[in-house]
C-alpha positions in Angstrom: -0.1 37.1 -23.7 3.7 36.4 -24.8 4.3 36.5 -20.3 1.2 34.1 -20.1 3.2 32.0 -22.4 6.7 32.3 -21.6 6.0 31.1 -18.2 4.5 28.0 -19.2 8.2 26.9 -20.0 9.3 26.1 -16.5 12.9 25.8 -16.3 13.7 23.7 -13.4 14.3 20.4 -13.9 12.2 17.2 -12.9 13.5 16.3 -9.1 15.2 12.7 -8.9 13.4 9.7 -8.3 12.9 8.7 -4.8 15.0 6.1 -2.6 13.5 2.4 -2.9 12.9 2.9 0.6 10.8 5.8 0.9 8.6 3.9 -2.0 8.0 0.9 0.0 7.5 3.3 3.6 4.9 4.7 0.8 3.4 1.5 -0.4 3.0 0.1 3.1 1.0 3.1 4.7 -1.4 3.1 1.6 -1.9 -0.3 1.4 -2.9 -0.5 5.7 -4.8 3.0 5.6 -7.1 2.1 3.0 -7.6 -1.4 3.6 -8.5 -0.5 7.0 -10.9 1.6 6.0 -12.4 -1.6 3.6 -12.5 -4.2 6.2 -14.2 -1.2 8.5 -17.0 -1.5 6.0 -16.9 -4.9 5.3 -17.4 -5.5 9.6 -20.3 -2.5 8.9 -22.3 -5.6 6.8 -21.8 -2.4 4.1 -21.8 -3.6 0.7 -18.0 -2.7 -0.4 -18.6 -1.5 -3.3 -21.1 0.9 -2.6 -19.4 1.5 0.8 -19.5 5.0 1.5 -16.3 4.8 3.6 -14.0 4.4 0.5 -14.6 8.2 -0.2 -12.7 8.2 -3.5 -10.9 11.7 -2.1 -8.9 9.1 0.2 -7.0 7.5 -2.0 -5.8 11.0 -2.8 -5.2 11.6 0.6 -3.0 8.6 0.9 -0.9 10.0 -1.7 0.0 13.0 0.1 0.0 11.6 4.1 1.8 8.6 3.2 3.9 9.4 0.0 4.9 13.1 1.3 4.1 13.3 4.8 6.5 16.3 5.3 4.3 18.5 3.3 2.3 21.1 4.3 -1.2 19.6 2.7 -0.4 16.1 4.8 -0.2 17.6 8.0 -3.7 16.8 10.4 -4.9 19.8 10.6 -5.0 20.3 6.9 -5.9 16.1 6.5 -8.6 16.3 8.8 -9.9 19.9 8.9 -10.4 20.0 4.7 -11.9 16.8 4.2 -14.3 18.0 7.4 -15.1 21.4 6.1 -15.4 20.4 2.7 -17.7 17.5 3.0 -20.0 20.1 5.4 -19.6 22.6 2.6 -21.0 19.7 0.2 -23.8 18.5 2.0 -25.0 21.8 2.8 -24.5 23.1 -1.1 -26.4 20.0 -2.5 -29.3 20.3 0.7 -29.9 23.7 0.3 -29.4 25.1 -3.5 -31.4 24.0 -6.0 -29.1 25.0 -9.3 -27.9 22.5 -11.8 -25.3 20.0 -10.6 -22.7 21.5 -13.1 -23.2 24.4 -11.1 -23.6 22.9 -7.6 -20.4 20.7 -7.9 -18.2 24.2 -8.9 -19.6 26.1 -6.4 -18.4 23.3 -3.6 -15.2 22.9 -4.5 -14.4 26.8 -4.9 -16.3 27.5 -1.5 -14.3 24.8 -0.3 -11.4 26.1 -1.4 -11.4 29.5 0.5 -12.9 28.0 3.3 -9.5 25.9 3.3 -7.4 28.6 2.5 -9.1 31.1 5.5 -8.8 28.2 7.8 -5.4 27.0 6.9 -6.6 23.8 6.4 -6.2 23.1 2.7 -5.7 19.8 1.5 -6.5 19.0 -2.3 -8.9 16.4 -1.7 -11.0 17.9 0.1 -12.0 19.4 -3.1 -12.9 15.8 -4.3 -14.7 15.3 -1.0 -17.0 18.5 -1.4 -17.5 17.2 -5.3 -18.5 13.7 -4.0 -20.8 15.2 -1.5 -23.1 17.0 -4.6 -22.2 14.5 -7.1 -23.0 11.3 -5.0 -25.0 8.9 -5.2 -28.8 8.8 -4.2 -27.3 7.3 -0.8 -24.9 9.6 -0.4 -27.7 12.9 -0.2 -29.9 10.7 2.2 -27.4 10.9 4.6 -27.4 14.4 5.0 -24.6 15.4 7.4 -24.2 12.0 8.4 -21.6 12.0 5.6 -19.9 14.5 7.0 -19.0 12.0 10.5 -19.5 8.5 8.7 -17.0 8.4 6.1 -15.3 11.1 6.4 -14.2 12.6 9.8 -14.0 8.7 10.7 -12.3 7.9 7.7 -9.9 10.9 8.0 -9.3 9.5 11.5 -8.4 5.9 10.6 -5.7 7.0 8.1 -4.4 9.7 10.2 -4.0 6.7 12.8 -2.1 4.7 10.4 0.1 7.3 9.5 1.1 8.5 12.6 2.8 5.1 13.1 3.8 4.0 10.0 5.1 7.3 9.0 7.2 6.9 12.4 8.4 3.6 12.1 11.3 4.6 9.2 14.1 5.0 11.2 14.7 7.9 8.8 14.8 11.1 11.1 13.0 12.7 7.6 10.2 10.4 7.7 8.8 11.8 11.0 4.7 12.6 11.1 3.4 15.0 11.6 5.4 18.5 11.4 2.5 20.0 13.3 -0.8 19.7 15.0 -2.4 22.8 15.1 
């Protein structure tokens, strides 16, 4: 117990903050990404608050493709292929198990996780995406796999759009998106 504990001290310190710039870069591909996706559902006649394409896992997403685009979880094939397999993983958890939710909504996101990890696809939120999927709204389990294409793969796609040219546009060599495809 006393090594459980000692290495819960850490010992590096916190990294510095980040440039002004890199911020803003930040800022701006969040702000375009996921108001893309809105005005998408807005042109869908979808009401926009119970707008299935602002899958809450996205704002997550745009953390990492926007705010760290050089790591590892940002790249597409982790983007796209965890919030894909996840949300499958969901669906097919919440259609075909009848256990109680507590239970359903654990067993996505660990499934998901391995899944991820076997795939070498993992990207954090598509934990939240396979949670969404059993958790969701009435509207959400009438779509079946239908939520696995509309929001998700087409939301995935919009903001990997967006960041593949805002994400380029920094004329800091750094800043370049993606690291890798496949």
């Amino acid at each position: 117990m006393k090594v459980v504990f000692s290495r819960m001290r850490g010992g590096d310190i916190c990294p510095p903050r980040q440039r002004t710039s890199k911020v803003m870069w930040s800022w701006l591909g969040a702000f375009i990404g996921m108001y893309l996706i809105a005005i998408l559902s807005r042109l869908t006649d979808i009401d926009i608050l119970k707008s299935m394409f602002l899958v809450g896992s996205f704002g997550a997403s745009a953390v990492l493709i926007y705010g760290a685009p050089q790591a590892d979880f940002s790249q597409p094939r982790n983007f796209v292929g965890g919030h894909i397999l996840s949300a499958f993983i969901g669906v097919t958890i919440q259609k075909y198990l009848t256990l109680d939710i507590a239970l359903l909504g654990a067993l996505a996101v660990s499934v998901s996780i391995v899944v991820m990890h076997y795939t070498r696809t993992l990207h954090p939120p598509g934990g939240a995406t396979a949670l969404i999927a059993v958790i969701g709204s009435s509207e959400i389990h009438s779509n079946g796999y239908l939520f696995v294409v509309s929001p998700v793969a087409l939301g995935s796609l919009i903001l990997l759009a967006n960041a593949l040219i805002v994400n380029n546009l920094s004329r800091n060599p750094l800043r370049h998106y993606p690291r890798y495809w496949l």
